[in-house]
C-alpha positions, 0 to 999 in steps of 0.5 A, a space after each residue: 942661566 950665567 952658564 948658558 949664555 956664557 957657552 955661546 960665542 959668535 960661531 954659534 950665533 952665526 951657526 943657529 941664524 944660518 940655521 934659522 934662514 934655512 929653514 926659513 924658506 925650507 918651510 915653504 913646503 908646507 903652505 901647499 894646501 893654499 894653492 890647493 884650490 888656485 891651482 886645481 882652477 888654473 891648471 884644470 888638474 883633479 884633486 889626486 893630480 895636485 896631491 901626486 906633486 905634493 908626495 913628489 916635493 916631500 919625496 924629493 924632500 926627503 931626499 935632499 936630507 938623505 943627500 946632505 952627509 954627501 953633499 957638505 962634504 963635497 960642496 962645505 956648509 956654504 956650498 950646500 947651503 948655495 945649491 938648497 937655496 938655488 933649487 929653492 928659489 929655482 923651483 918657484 920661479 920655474 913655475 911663475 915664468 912657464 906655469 904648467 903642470 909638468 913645471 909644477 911638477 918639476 919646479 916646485 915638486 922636483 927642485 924645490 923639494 930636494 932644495 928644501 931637504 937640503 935646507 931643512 937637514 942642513 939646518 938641523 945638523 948646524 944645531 945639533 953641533 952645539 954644546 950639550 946643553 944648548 942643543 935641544 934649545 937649538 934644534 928647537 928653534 930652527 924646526 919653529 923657523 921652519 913653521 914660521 912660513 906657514 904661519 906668516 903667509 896664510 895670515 899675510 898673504 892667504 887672500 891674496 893667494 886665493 885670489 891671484 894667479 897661482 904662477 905670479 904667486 909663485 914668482 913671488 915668493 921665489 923672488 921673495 926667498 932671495 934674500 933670506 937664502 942669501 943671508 943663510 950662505 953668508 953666514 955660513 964659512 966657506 972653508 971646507 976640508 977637501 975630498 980626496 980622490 972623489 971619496 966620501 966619508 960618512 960616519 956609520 950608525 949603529 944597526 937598527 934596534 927595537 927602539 928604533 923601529 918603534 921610533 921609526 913606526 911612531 915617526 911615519 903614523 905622525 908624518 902621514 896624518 900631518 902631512 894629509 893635513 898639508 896637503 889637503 888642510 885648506 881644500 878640507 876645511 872648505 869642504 868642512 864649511 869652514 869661511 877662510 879656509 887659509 886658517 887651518 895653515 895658520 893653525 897646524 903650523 902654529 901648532 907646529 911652532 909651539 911644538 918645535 920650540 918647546 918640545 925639543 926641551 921638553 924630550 931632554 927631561 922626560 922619559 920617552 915612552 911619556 914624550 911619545 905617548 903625549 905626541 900621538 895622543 894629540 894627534 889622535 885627538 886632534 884627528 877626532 876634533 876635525 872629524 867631529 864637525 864645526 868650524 872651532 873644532 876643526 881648528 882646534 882639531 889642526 893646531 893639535 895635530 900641527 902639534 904632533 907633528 912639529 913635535 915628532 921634527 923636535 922631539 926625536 932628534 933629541 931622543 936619539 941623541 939621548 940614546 945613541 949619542 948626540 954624535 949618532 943624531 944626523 945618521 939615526 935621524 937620516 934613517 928615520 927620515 926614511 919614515 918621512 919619506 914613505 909617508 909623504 908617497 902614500 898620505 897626499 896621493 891617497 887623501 886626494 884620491 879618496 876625495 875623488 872616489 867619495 867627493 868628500 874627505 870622510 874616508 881620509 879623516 876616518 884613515 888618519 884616525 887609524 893611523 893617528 891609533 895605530 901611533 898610540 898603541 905602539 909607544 908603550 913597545 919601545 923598550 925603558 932601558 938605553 942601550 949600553 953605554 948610553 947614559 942614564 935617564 
C-alpha cells in the first residue's frame, strides 16, 4: 500500500482529476433515454426519429475518439480538452436557445457527440499514462466518472426533466457543463510539442489478430445491448408499466459505476477468456430479467446489463494493455472503438423503429437477447496464449 501511494505525485493527481471532469460531463451521453418522452411531445417526432439522433450523437461520438490522436497533437492536451467541452456545452445550448429537431440533431447529435468523444478519449489516454500499477486504478475510476451523469441526474433531476420544456433542460445543463469543463482545461498543461510542417505522427498498431477481432466482436454485441437500453431505457420501462421510468437510468448507469471501478482491476488478475465471459453472461442475463416482466426485474435486469456494459469501457482497455503493451492501449482500443461505433448506427435507429412496427419493445428485447447469446458463445474463441513478447499470465 506505502508503494502505491508513494507512486503518485501532483502531475498525476491533476492528470486523473482533468480525466475525472472530462468525462464528468462527457457522459451526459448517456442520460438520452429521459428526454425520450419530452422530446417525442414537443417536437411531434416518431420514436424511430428520436432513436436516428441518439445513433447520430454516438456516431459522432465514436468519431471524436478516432480524432483524438490528431487532435492532441495539433491542439496539446488543454486544447483539446477547450474544443471537446466548447462542442460539449455548445451542442446543449444550440437547442435550448433555438429548439428544433434539426438543431436537436446537429447541437446535441452532432456537436455534443464529437465533444463527448473527444471528452471520453481524452480522459481514458490521461489514465492510461500512469504507471503500471496505477493504470487499471486509474482507468477505472474515470470510466465511473463517466457514469456519474447517469446516476446524479435521474435521481436529482428525473421529475423535472419530465416535466419541464425539453429546450430549457437542455439550456441547463449546458450552462451547468461550464464549470467542470472548465476545471478540466486548467488542470491540464498548456505546453504542447509543436507540429512540424502540418504534419501528425500517430504511433501504428500492430495488425489485427484473432484475439482482437474476438475482443472486437464481444465489444460490439455488448455496446448494442447497452446502448438499445440508453436510448431506449426510460421509453422501455414505460412501456413495461413500470411507475418512474427514470429509474432504469439510475440503475444501468450504477451498474455502469460499479463495473468501471472494479473491474478494470478485476481484468488485470483474471485470465481474459474468465473476464470476457462474466461480461457477456451478465448481459444475457440482465436481458432476460428485463424481458421476464415486472417492475423489480426489470431494474434488476438494467443494472445488469449497465454492468456489461461499463465493464466492457473498463475491462479491454486493460486486456489490451496486458496483451499488446500499455503502449499499444490508445491505438488497439481506438480500432476497437470501431465496434462502438457500428453499434451505435444500428442498436437506437432500429430499437425505435422495431417499436413503431410492433407499438411495443417485445422484437427489441427478443434482438438484444441474441445479441447478448451471440457475446457468450464467442469468448471461449480468443486464443489462451499472448502473443509473443507480451508478458505471461
Amino acid at each position: 500500500m506505502g508503494r502505491t501511494q508513494s507512486l503518485w505525485n501532483a502531475n498525476h493527481f491533476r492528470l486523473i482529476g482533468a480525466g475525472l471532469l472530462a468525462n464528468a460531463v462527457s457522459g451526459l451521453l448517456y442520460v438520452w433515454s429521459l428526454f425520450i418522452l419530452p422530446l417525442e411531445a414537443a417536437l411531434d417526432l416518431e420514436r424511430a426519429h428520436l432513436g436516428a439522433i441518439s445513433s447520430v450523437a454516438l456516431a459522432c461520438y465514436t468519431i471524436g475518439i478516432w480524432g483524438l490522436p490528431r487532435a492532441t497533437a495539433r491542439l496539446g492536451l488543454r486544447g483539446t480538452a477547450t474544443l471537446a467541452i466548447a462542442l460539449i456545452v455548445g451542442g446543449h445550448l444550440g437547442f435550448g436557445i433555438a429548439p428544433s429537431s434539426w438543431t436537436l440533431a446537429a447541437g446535441y447529435g452532432v456537436a455534443f457527440g464529437t465533444g463527448g468523444g473527444l471528452a471520453y478519449g481524452l480522459a481514458l489516454t490521461l489514465a492510461a499514462r500512469l504507471p503500471d500499477v496505477l493504470r487499471a486504478r486509474a482507468i477505472g475510476l474515470v470510466l465511473a466518472a463517466f457514469a456519474l451523469s447517469g446516476i446524479v441526474l435521474p435521481l436529482a433531476l428525473g421529475d423535472w426533466i419530465a416535466a419541464t420544456d425539453p429546450a430549457h433542460a437542455f439550456l441547463v445543463i449546458g450552462l451547468a457543463a461550464i464549470l467542470p469543463g472548465l476545471g478540466c482545461v486548467l488542470l491540464l498543461p498548456s505546453v504542447q510539442r509543436p507540429v512540424v510542417a502540418g504534419q501528425v505522427s500517430i504511433p501504428a498498431a500492430p495488425a489485427p489478430d484473432m484475439a482482437f477481432m474476438v475482443m472486437t466482436g464481444i465489444f460490439f454485441c455488448l455496446c448494442f445491448v447497452g446502448l438499445i437500453l440508453v436510448s431506449q431505457g426510460a421509453a422501455m420501462a414505460a412501456a413495461s408499466g413500470l411507475s418512474d421510468p427514470s429509474r432504469v437510468a439510475t440503475a444501468m448507469t450504477l451498474g455502469y459505476l460499479v463495473a468501471s471501478l472494479f473491474g478494470a482491476p478485476l481484468a488485470d488478475v483474471v485470465r481474459e477468456r474468465q473476464m470476457l465471459a462474466l461480461l457477456t453472461a451478465l448481459c444475457a442475463t440482465g436481458v432476460t430479467a428485463m424481458a421476464s416482466g415486472g417492475q423489480p426485474m426489470f431494474l434488476v435486469g438494467s443494472t445488469l446489463v449497465g454492468l456489461s456494459f461499463g465493464g466492457s469501457g473498463s475491462v479491454l482497455p486493460v486486456l489490451v494493455g496486458r496483451r499488446y503493451g500499455a503502449d499499444q492501449i490508445s491505438a488497439i482500443y481506438g480500432r476497437m472503438i470501431t465496434a462502438y461505433g457500428l453499434a451505435a448506427l444500428i442498436a437506437p435507429g432500429l430499437s425505435g423503429a422495431l417499436y413503431s412496427a410492433q407499438s411495443g419493445y417485445g422484437r427489441a428485447l427478443a434482438l438484444s437477447l441474441f445479441v447478448a447469446g451471440l457475446s457468450f458463445a464467442t469468448a471461449v474463441l480468443i486464443p489462451l496464449r499472448p502473443v509473443p513478447g507480451a508478458p505471461p499470465r
